[in-house]
N, CA, C and O atoms as a GROMACS GRO file, in nm:
protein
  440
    1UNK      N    1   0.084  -0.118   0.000
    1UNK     CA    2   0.000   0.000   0.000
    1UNK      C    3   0.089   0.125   0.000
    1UNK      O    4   0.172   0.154   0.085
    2UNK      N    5   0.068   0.168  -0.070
    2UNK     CA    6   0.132   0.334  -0.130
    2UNK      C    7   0.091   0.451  -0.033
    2UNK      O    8  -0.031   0.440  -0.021
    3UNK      N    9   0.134   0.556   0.040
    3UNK     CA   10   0.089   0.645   0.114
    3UNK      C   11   0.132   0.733   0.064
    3UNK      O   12   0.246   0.701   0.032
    4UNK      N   13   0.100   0.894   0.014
    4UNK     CA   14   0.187   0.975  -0.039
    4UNK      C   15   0.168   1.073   0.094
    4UNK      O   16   0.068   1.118   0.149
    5UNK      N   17   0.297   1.084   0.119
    5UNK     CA   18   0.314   1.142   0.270
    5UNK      C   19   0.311   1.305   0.236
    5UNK      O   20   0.241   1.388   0.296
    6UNK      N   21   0.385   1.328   0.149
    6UNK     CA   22   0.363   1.472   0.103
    6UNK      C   23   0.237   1.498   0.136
    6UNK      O   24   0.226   1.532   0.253
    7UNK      N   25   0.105   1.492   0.054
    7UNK     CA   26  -0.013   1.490   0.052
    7UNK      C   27  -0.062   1.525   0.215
    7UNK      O   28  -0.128   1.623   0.250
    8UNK      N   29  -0.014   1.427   0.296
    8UNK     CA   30  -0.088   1.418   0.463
    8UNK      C   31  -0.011   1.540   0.532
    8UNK      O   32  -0.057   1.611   0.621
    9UNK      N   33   0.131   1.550   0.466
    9UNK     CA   34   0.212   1.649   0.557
    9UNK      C   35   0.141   1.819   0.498
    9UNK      O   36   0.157   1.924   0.561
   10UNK      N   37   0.092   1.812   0.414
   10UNK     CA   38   0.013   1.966   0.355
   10UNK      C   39  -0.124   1.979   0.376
   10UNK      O   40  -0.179   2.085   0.347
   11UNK      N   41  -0.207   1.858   0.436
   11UNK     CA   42  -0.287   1.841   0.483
   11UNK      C   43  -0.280   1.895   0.621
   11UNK      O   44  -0.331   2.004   0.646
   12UNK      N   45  -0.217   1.820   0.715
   12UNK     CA   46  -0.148   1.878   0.849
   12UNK      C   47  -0.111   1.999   0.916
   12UNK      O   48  -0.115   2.035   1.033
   13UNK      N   49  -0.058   2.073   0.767
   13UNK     CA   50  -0.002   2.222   0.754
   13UNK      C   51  -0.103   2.340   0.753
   13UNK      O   52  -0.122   2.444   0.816
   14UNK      N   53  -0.168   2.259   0.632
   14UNK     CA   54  -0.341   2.352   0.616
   14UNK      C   55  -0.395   2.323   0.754
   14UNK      O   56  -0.409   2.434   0.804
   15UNK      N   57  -0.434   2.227   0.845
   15UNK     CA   58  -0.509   2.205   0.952
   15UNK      C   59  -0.474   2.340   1.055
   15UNK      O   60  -0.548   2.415   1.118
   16UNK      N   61  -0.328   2.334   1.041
   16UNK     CA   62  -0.258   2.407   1.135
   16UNK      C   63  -0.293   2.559   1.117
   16UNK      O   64  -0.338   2.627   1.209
   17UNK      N   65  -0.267   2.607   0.982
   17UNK     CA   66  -0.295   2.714   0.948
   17UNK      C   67  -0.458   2.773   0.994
   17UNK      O   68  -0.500   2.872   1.054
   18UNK      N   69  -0.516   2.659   0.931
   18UNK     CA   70  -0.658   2.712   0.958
   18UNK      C   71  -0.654   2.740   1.107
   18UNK      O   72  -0.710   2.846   1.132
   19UNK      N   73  -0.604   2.678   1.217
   19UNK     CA   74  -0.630   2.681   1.324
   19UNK      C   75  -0.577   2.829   1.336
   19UNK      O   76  -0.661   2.898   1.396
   20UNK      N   77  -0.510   2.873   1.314
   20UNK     CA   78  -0.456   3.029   1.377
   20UNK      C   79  -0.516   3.084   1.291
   20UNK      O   80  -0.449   3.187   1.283
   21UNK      N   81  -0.601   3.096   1.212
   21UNK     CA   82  -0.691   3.187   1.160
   21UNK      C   83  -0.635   3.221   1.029
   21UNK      O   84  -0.697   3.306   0.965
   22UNK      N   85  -0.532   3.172   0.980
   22UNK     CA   86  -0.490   3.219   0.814
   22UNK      C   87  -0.617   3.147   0.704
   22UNK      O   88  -0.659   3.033   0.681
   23UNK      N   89  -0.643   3.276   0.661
   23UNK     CA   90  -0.690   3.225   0.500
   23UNK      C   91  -0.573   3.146   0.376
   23UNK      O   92  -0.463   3.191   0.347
   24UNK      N   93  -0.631   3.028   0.323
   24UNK     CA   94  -0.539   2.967   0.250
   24UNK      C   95  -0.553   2.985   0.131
   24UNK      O   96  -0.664   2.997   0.080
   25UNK      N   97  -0.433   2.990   0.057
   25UNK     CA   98  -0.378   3.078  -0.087
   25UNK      C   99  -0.283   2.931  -0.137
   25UNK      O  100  -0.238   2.832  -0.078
   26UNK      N  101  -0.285   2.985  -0.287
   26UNK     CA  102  -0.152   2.890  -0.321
   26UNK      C  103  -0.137   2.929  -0.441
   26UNK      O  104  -0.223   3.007  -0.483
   27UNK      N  105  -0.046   2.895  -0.516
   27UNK     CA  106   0.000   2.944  -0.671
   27UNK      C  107   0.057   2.851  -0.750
   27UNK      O  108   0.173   2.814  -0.739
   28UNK      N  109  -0.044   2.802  -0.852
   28UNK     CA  110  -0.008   2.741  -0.993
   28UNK      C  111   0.001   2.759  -1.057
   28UNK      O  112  -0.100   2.813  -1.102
   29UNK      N  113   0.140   2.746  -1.176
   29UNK     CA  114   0.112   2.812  -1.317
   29UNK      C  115   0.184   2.658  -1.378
   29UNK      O  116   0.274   2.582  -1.343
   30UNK      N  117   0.074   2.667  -1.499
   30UNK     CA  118   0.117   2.537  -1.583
   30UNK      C  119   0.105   2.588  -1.720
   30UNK      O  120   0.027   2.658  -1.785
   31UNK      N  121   0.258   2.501  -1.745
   31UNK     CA  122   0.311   2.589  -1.837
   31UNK      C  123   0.378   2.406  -1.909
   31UNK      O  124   0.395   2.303  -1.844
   32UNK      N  125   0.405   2.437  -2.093
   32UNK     CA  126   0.494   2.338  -2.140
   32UNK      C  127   0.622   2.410  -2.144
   32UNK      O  128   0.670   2.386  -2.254
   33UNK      N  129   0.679   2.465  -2.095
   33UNK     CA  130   0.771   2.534  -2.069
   33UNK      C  131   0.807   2.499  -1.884
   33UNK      O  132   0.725   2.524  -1.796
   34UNK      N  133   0.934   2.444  -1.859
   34UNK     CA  134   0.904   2.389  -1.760
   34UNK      C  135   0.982   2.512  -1.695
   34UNK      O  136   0.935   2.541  -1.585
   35UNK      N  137   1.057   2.568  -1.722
   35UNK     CA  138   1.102   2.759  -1.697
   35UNK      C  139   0.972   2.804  -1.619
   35UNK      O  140   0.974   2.861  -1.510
   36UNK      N  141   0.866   2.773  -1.686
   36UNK     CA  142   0.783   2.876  -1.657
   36UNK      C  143   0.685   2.820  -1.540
   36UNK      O  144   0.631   2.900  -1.464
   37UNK      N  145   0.666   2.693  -1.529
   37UNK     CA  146   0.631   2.626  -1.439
   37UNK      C  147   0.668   2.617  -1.290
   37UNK      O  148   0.780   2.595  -1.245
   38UNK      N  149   0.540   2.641  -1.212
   38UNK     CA  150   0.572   2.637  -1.073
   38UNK      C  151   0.430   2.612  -1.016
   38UNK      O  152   0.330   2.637  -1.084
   39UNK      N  153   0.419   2.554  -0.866
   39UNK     CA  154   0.323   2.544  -0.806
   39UNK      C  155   0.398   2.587  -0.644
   39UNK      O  156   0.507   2.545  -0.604
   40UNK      N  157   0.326   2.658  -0.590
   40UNK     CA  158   0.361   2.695  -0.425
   40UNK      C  159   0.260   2.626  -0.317
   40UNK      O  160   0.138   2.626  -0.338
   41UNK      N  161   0.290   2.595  -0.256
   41UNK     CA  162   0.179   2.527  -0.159
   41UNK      C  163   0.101   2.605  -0.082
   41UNK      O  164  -0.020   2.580  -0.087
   42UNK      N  165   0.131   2.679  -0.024
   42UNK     CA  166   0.086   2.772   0.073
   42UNK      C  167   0.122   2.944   0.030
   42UNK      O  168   0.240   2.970   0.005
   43UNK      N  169   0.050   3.024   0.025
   43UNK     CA  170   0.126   3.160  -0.004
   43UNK      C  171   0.022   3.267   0.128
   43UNK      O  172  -0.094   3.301   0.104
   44UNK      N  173   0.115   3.312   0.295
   44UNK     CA  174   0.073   3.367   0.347
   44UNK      C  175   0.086   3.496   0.382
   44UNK      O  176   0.198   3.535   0.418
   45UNK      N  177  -0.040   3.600   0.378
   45UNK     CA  178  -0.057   3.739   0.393
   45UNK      C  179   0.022   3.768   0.551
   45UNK      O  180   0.002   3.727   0.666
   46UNK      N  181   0.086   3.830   0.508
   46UNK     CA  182   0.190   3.898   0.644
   46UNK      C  183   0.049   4.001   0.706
   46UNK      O  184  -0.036   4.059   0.639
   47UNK      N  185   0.066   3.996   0.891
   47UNK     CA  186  -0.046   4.024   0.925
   47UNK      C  187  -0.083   4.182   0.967
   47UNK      O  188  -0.177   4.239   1.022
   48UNK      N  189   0.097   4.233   0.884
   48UNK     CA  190   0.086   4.420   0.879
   48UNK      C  191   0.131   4.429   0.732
   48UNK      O  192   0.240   4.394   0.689
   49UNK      N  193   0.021   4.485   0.656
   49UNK     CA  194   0.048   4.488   0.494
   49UNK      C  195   0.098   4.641   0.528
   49UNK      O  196   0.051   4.724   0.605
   50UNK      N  197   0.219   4.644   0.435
   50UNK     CA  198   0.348   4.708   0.386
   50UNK      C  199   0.306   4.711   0.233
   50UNK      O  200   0.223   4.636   0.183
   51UNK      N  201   0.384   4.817   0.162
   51UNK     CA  202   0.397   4.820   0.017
   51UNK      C  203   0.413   4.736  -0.044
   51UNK      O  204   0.355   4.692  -0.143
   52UNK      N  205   0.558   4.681   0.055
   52UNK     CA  206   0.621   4.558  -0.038
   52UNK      C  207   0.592   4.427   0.022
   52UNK      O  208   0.500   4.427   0.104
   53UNK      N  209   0.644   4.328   0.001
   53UNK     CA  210   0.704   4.210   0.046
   53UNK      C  211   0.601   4.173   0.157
   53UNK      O  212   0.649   4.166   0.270
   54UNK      N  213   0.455   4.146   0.142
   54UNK     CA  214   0.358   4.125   0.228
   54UNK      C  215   0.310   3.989   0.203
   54UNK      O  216   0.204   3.956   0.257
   55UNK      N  217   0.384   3.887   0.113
   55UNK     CA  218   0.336   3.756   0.109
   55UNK      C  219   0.436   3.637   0.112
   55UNK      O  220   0.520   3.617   0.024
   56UNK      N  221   0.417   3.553   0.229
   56UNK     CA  222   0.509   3.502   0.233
   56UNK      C  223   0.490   3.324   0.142
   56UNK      O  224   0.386   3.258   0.143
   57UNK      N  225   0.608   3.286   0.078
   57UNK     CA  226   0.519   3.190   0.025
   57UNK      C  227   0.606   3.084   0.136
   57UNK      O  228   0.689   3.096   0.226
   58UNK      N  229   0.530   2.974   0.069
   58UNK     CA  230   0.573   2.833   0.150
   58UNK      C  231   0.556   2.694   0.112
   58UNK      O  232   0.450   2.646   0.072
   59UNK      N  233   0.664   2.633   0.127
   59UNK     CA  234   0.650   2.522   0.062
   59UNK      C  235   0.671   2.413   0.159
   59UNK      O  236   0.774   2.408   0.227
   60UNK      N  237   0.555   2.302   0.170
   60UNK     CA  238   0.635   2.225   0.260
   60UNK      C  239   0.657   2.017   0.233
   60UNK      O  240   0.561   1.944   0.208
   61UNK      N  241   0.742   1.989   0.242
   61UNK     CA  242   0.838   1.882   0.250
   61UNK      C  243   0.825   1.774   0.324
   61UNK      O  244   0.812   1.777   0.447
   62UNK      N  245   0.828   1.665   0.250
   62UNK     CA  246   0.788   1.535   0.406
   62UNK      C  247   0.904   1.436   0.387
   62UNK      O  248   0.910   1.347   0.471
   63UNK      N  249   1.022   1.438   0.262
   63UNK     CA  250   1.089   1.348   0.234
   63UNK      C  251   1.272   1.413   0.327
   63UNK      O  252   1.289   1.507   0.405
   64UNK      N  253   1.330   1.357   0.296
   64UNK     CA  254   1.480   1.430   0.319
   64UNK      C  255   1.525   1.488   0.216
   64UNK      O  256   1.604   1.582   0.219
   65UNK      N  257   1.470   1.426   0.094
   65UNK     CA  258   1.565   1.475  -0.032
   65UNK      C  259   1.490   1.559  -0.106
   65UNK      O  260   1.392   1.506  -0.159
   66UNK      N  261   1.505   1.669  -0.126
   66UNK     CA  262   1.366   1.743  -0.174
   66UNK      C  263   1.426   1.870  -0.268
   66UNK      O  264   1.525   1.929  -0.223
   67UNK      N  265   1.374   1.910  -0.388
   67UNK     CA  266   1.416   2.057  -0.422
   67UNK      C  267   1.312   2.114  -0.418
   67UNK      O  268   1.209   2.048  -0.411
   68UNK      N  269   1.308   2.295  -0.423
   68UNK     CA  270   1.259   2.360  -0.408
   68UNK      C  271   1.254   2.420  -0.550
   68UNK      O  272   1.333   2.333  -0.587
   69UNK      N  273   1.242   2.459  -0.611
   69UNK     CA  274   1.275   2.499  -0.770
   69UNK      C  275   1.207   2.604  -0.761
   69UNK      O  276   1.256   2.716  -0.776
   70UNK      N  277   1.031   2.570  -0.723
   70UNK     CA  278   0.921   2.658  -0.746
   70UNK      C  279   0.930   2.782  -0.702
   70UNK      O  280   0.892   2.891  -0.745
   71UNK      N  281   1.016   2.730  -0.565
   71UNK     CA  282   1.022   2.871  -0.459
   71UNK      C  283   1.144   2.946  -0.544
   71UNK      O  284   1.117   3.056  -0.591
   72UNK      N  285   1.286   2.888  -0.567
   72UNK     CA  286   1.323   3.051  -0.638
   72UNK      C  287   1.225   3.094  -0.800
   72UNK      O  288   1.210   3.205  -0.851
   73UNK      N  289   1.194   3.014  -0.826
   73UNK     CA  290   1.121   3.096  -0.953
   73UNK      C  291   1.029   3.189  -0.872
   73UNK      O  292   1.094   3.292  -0.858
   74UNK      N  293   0.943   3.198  -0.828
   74UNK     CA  294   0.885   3.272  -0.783
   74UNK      C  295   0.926   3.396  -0.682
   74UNK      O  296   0.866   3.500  -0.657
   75UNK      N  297   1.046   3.345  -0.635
   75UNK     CA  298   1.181   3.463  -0.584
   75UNK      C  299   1.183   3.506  -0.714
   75UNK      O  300   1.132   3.617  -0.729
   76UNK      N  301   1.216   3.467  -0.790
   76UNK     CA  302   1.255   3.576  -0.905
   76UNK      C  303   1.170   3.684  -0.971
   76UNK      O  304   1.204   3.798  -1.002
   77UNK      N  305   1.034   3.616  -0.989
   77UNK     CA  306   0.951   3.658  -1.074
   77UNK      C  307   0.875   3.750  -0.989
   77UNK      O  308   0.827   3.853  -1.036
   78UNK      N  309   0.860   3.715  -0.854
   78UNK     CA  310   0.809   3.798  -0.793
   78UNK      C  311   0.882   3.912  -0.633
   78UNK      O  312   0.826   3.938  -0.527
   79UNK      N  313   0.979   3.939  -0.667
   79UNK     CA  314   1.037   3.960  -0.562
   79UNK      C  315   1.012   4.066  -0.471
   79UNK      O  316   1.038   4.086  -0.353
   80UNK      N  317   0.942   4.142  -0.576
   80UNK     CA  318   0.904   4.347  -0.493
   80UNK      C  319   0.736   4.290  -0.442
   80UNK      O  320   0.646   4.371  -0.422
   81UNK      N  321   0.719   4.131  -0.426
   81UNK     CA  322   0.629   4.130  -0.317
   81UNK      C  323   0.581   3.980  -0.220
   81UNK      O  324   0.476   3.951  -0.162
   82UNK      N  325   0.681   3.924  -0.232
   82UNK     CA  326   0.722   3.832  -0.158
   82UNK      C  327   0.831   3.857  -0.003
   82UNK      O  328   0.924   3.938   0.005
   83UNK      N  329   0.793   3.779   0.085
   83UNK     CA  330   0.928   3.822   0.182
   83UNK      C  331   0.977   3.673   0.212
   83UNK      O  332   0.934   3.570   0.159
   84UNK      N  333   1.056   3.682   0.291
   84UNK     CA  334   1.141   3.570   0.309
   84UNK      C  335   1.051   3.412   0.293
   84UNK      O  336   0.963   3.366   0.365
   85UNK      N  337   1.112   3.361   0.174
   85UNK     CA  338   1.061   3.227   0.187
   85UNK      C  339   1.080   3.117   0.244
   85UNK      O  340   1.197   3.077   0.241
   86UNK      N  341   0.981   3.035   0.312
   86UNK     CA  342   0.935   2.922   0.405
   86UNK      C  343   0.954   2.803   0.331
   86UNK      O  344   0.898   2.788   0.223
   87UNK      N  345   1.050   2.694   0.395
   87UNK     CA  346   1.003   2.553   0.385
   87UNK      C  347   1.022   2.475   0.479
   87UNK      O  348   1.115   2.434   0.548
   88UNK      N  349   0.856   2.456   0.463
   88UNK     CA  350   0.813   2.367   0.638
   88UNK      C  351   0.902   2.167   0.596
   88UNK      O  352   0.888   2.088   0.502
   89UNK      N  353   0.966   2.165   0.695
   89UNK     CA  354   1.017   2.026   0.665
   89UNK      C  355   1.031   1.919   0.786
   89UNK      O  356   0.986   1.937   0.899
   90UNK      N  357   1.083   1.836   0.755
   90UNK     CA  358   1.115   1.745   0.928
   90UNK      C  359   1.232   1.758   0.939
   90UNK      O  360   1.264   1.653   0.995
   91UNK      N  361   1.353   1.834   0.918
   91UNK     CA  362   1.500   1.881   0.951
   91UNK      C  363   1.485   1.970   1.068
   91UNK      O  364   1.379   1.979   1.130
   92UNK      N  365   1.625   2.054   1.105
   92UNK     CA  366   1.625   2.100   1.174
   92UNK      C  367   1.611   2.238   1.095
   92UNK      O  368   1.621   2.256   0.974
   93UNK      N  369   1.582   2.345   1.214
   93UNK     CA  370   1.557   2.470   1.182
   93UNK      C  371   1.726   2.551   1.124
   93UNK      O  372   1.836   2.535   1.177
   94UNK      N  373   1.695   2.628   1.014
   94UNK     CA  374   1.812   2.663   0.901
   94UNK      C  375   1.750   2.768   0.834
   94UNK      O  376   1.634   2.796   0.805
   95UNK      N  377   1.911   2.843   0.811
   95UNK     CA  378   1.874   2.943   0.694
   95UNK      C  379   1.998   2.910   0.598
   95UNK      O  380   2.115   2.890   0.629
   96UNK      N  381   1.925   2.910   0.447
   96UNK     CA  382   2.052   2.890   0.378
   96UNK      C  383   1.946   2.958   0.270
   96UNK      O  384   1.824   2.957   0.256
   97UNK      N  385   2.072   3.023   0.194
   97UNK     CA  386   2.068   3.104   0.061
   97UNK      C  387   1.921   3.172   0.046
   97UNK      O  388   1.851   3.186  -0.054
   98UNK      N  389   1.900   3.212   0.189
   98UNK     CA  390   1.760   3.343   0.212
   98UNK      C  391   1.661   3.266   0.166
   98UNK      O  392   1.596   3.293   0.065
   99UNK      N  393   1.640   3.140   0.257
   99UNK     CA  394   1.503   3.042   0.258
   99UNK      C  395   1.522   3.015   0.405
   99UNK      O  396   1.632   2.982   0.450
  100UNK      N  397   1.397   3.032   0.490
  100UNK     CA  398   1.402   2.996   0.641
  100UNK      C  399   1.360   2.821   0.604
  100UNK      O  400   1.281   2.790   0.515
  101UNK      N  401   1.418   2.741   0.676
  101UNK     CA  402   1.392   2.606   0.679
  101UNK      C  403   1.341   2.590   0.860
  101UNK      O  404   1.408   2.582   0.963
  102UNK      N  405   1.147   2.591   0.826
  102UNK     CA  406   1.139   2.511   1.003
  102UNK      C  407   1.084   2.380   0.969
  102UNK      O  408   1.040   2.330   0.865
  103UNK      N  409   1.102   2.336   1.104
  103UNK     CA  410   1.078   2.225   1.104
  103UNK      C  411   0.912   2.200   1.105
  103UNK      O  412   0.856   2.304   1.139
  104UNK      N  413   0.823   2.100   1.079
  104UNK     CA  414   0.690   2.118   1.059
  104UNK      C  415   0.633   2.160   1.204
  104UNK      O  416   0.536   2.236   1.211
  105UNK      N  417   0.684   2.119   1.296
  105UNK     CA  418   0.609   2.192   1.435
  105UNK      C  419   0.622   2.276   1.483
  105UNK      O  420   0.559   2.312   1.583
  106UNK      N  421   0.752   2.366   1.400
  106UNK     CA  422   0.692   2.532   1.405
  106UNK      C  423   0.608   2.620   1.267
  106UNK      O  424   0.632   2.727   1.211
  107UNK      N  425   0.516   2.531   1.252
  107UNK     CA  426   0.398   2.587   1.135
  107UNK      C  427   0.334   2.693   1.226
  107UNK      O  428   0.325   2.804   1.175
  108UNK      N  429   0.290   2.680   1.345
  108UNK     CA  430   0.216   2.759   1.485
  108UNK      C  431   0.288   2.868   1.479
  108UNK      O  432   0.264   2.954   1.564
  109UNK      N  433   0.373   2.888   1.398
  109UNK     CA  434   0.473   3.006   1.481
  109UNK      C  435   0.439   3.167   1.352
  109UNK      O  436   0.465   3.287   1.362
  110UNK      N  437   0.387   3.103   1.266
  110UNK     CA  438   0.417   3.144   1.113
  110UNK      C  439   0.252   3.230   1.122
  110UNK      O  440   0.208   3.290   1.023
   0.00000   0.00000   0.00000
């Protein structure tokens, strides 16, 4: 029997979210152009809107081995309104190359 854990761990994430009161967002673009292609899992409204950088996106992770691709395209494409990007994972808490990495049981914190 097959479980796709991804699936339960963004399930889990949304539960969480809903619980602190975030409205849930996300961003797909499908494209045959795989450049142009991205999906974000989560994209959350910072809870003092500013000019800029008032959405944070987020992606989150249930394996060890994982890329993120979506999240810098969307660093790129959108940068004058995104702020620091999230990936919720089961590692330890990290910052590398201006991506916060928490671990999934600080989703509460976000």
């Amino acid at each position: 029997m097959y479980i796709n854990e991804g699936m339960l761990m963004e399930n889990i994430v949304a539960q969480m979210f809903t619980a602190k009161g975030h409205n849930l967002y996300f961003y797909s673009k499908h494209s045959d152009n795989a450049q142009e292609r991205m999906e974000i899992d989560f994209l959350l409204a910072k809870s003092r809107v500013t000019s800029r950088h008032n959405i944070i996106p987020i992606e989150v992770k249930s394996g060890k081995n994982y890329t993120f691709s979506s999240l810098k395209k969307i660093m790129e494409k959108f940068r004058d309104f995104v702020a620091t990007p999230v990936v919720l994972h089961t590692g330890d808490l990290k910052t590398e190359n201006g991506v916060e990495f928490l671990p999934v049981y600080m989703t509460s914190c976000l």
